[in-house]
Structure formats: structure tokens, C-alpha cells
C-alpha positions in Angstrom: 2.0 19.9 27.1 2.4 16.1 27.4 1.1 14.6 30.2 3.7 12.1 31.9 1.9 9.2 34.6 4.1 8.2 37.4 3.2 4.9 39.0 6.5 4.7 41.3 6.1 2.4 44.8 9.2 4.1 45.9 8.9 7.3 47.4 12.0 8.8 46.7 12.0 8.3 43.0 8.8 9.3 42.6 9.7 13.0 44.3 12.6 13.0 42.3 11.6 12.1 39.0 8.5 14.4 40.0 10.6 17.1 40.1 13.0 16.4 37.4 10.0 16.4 34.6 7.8 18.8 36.0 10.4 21.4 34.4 9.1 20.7 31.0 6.1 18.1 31.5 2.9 18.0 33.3 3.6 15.4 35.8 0.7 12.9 37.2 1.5 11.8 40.2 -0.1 8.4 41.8 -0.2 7.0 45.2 1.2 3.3 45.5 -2.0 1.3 45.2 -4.6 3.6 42.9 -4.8 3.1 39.7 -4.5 5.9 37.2 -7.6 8.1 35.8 -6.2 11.2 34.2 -5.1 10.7 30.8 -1.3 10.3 29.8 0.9 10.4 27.4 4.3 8.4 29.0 4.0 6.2 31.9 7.3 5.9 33.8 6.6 2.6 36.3 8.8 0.7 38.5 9.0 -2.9 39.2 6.8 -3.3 42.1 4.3 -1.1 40.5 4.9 -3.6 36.8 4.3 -6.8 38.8 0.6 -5.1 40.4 -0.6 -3.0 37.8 0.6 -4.7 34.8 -3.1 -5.7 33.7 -4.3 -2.4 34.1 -1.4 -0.6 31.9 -2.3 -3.6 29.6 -5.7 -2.4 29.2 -4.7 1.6 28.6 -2.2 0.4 25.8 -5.0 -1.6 24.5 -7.7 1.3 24.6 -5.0 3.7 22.9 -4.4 1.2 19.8 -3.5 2.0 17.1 -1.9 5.0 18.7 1.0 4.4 20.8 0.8 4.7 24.7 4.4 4.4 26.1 5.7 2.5 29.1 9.1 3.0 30.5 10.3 0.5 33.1 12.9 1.8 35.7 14.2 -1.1 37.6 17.3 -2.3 38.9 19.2 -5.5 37.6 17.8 -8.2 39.9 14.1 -6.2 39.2 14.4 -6.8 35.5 15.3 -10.5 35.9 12.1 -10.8 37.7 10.1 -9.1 35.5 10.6 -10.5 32.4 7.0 -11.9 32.0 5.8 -8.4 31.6 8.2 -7.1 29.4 7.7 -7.5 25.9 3.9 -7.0 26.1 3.7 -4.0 28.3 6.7 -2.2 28.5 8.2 -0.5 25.2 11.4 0.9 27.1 13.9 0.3 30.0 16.0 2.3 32.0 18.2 1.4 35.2 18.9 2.7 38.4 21.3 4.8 39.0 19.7 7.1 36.5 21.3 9.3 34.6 19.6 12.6 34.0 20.7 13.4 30.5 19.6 9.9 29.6 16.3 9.5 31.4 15.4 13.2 28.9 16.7 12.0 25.9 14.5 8.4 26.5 11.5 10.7 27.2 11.8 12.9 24.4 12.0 9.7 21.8 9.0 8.0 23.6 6.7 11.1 23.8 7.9 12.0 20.0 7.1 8.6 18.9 3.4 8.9 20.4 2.9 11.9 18.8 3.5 10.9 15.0 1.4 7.8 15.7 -1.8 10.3 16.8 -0.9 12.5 13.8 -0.6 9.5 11.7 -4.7 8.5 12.8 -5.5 11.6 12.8 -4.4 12.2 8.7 -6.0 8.7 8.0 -8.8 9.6 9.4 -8.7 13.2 6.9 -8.1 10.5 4.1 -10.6 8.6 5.1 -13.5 11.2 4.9 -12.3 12.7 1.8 -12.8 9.2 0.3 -15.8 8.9 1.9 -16.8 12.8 0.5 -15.5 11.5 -3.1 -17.4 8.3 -3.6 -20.7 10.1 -2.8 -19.9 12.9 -5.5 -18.7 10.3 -8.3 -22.3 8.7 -7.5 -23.9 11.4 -8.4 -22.6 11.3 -12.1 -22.7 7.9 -12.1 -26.1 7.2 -11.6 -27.0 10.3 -14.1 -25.1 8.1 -16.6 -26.6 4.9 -15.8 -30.3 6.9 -16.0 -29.8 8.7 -19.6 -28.6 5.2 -21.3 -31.8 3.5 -19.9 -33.7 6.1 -21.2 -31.7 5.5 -24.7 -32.8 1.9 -24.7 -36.0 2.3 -23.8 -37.1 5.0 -26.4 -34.3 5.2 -29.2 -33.0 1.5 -29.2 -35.5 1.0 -32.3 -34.2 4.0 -34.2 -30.0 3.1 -33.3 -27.7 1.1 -36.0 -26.1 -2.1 -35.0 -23.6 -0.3 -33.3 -25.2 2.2 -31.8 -26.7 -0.8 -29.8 -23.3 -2.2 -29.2 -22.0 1.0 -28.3 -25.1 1.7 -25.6 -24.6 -2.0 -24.4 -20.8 -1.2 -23.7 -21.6 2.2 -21.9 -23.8 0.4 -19.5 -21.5 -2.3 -18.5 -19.0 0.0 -18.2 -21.4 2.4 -15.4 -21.9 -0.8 -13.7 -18.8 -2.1 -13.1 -17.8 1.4 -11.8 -20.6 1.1 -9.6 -19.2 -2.3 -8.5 -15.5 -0.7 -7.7 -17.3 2.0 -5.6 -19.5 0.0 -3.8 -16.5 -2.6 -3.1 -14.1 0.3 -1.8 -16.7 1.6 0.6 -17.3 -1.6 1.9 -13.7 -2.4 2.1 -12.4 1.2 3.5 -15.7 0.1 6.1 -14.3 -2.8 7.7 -11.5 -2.6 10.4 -8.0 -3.4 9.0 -7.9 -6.5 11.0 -10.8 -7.8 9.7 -9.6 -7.4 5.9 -9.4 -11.2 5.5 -7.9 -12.5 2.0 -10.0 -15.0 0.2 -9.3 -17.9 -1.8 -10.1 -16.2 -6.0 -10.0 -17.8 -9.3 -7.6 -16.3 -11.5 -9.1 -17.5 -14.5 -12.5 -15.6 -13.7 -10.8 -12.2 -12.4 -8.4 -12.5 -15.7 -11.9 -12.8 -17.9 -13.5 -10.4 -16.1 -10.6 -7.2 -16.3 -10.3 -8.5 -19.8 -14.4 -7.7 -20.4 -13.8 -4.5 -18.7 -10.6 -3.4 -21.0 -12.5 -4.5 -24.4 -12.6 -1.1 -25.6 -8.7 -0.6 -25.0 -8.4 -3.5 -26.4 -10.3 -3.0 -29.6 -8.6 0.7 -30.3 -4.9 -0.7 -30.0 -5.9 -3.7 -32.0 -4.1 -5.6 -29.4 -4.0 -9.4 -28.9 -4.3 -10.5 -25.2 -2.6 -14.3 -24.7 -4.1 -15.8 -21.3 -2.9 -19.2 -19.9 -5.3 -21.9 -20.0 -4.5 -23.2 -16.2 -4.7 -20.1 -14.2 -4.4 -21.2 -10.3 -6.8 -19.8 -7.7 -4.9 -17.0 -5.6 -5.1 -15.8 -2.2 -6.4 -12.1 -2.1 -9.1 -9.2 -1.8 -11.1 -9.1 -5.0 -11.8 -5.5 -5.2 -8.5 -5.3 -4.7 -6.9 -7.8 -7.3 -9.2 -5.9 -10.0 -7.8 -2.4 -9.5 -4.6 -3.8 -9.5 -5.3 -5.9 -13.0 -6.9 -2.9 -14.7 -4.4 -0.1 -13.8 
């Protein structure tokens, strides 16, 4: 059951509304003056409550991020004027007195629905995030198995392999360490916090080359002829990125 916070300076509205949404929420009830402990899902705050406690809800929207922590504002006209300061940061929806019941539900409803797909929204990137997480360290596995047996190759057999052979064995290995380069790159990357995923400034010319080293067998087998502009600019971007991107 959602858990609704009223923080209501006016006494009358607060017994009212308490009474109203206890029907179908568990209601939190605070005392002019405290400030809230018990988790919530909706806070419903009037404006003398807004002008006092505004830091505080501030700081529970703020601990809640990237889910959404709702704040309805129930003020009169002359309340809202004052208010305005407050609004766009820490209150995502406003109703008036009078209050109409029908509305004041339907408002509730949206508000509490809205916070619920952004919790089941984290809660699926978080699924995603250990399955990629579970997935890297299995392709590893293979990867380094690879990387061991065409070590070995060179080491013992190079003398006994044909020009191509050699070629061939060269190409396997560069090809094991570049996918060891796009896995190490994606962990990193799926490491860092989204707001930290800075672009960088990237030379063109150098990520062009090096897709084009990577595709060499492609392009070999379709006997195709790659044209590459001579003045490539830098670009803005993430290079691990940019490469995946290039190569798909």
C-alpha cells in the first residue's frame, strides 16, 4: 500500500484529507513543526508548511533520485503567488482550495502511478545491469582461452606455419584483443554514473583507421573498396562508444 506524508499547518485539512485517503492509502500524519521520518511515497504540503520545510522535502526528492518522490502543493491563490520560489524545484503538482474530491483522487492516483514506473524502471536497469555484468565475466572466459591457445601456436608451431598461417594467427590475436578492449571499455563505462559519462574531444581519422583494421577480414572476403576522406574532423563523443557504433 502507498504510503501518503501529510505535512498540513492547518488543522482542519489535515483531519480531512486524513480521512479522505486513509480509505485507500496509508496516511502519515505530521505535527506542524517535525519533520518527516517514515518513508513516503506522495507528500501532500500546504503553503506554510512549503515556505518552512522546503529544504527538507528538497533533500528527500534528492535522496530518492533517480526515482521520483512526489510533491503536491495545496494552496490558495494568494498562497501560490507567494510561493513561487519553491515551485518549480520542489513541487511537481498543484491543487487549490476549495478541493474537489474527485480531483484531489484522480491527482493522487497519477502522482503515485508515475512513482511507481520510475522504481520499476531502476529496478529493471538494475536486472540489465547485472546480467551485463554476469555476461562480460562469461565471454572472458572464452576469450582469454583464445588469446592462451594462439600464444601457444606462436610460440611452438610458428616455425612449422606457411606465410599465411602466420598472417592468419597474427589476425586472430588482434582480433581477441580488441574484443578484450570493447569489454573492458563497456565495464568501465556501464561503471561510472550516468552523469559522469563526459564526451571527449576524438579524432575521426584515428577511430576511422582503427574500425577499418578491425573489419579487414570483411573487408578482404567481399573484395570491397573502402573510400575515406583525407580531412576527417575531431568529434565530440565516448570512444567505446563511437567504435561499436562504426563497426555494427
Amino acid at each position: 500500500m502507498s504510503h501518503i506524508l501529510l505535512l498540513l499547518d492547518h488543522k482542519a485539512n489535515r483531519t480531512l484529507l486524513s480521512g479522505w485517503l486513509g480509505q485507500h492509502y496509508e496516511v502519515l500524519s505530521q505535527e506542524p513543526g517535525t519533520v518527516p521520518i517514515a518513508p513516503f511515497d506522495l507528500c501532500l504540503i500546504d503553503g506554510p508548511a512549503l515556505d518552512r520545510l522546503w529544504k527538507e522535502v528538497r533533500q528527500y526528492k534528492a535522496a530518492e533520485d533517480p526515482a521520483f518522490l512526489p510533491v503536491m502543493l495545496i494552496t490558495s491563490n494568494r498562497e501560490a503567488e507567494l510561493l513561487t520560489r519553491h515551485l518549480w524545484k520542489t513541487v511537481d503538482e498543484l491543487i487549490r482550495i476549495p478541493i474537489e474530491k474527485v480531483e484531489l483522487q484522480a491527482r493522487v492516483e497519477m502522482l503515485l502511478r508515475t512513482r511507481q514506473l520510475s522504481q520499476e524502471f531502476i529496478l529493471r536497469n538494475e536486472d540489465l545491469e547485472s546480467f551485463f555484468f554476469a555476461m562480460t565475466h562469461d565471454v572472458r572466459a572464452p576469450l582469454r582461452a583464445i588469446k592462451g591457445f594462439t600464444r601457444l601456436l606462436q610460440e611452438e608451431e610458428a616455425g612449422r606455419m606457411s606465410e599465411q598461417g602466420q598472417q592468419d594467427l597474427k589476425q586472430i590475436q588482434s582480433a581477441a584483443g580488441q574484443m578484450q578492449e570493447t569489454i573492458d571499455g563497456l565495464v568501465a563505462f556501464a561503471r561510472i554514473e550516468r552523469s559522469h559519462r563526459q564526451v571527449q574531444s576524438l579524432s575521426l581519422a584515428h577511430l576511422v583507421d582503427a574500425c577499418l583494421h578491425q573489419l579487414q577480414p570483411e573487408i578482404q572476403q567481399h573484395q570491397a573498396q573502402v573510400i575515406v576522406d583525407e580531412n576527417l574532423p575531431d568529434v565530440q563523443g565516448t570512444p567505446v562508444l563511437l567504435t561499436l557504433a562504426s563497426v555494427s
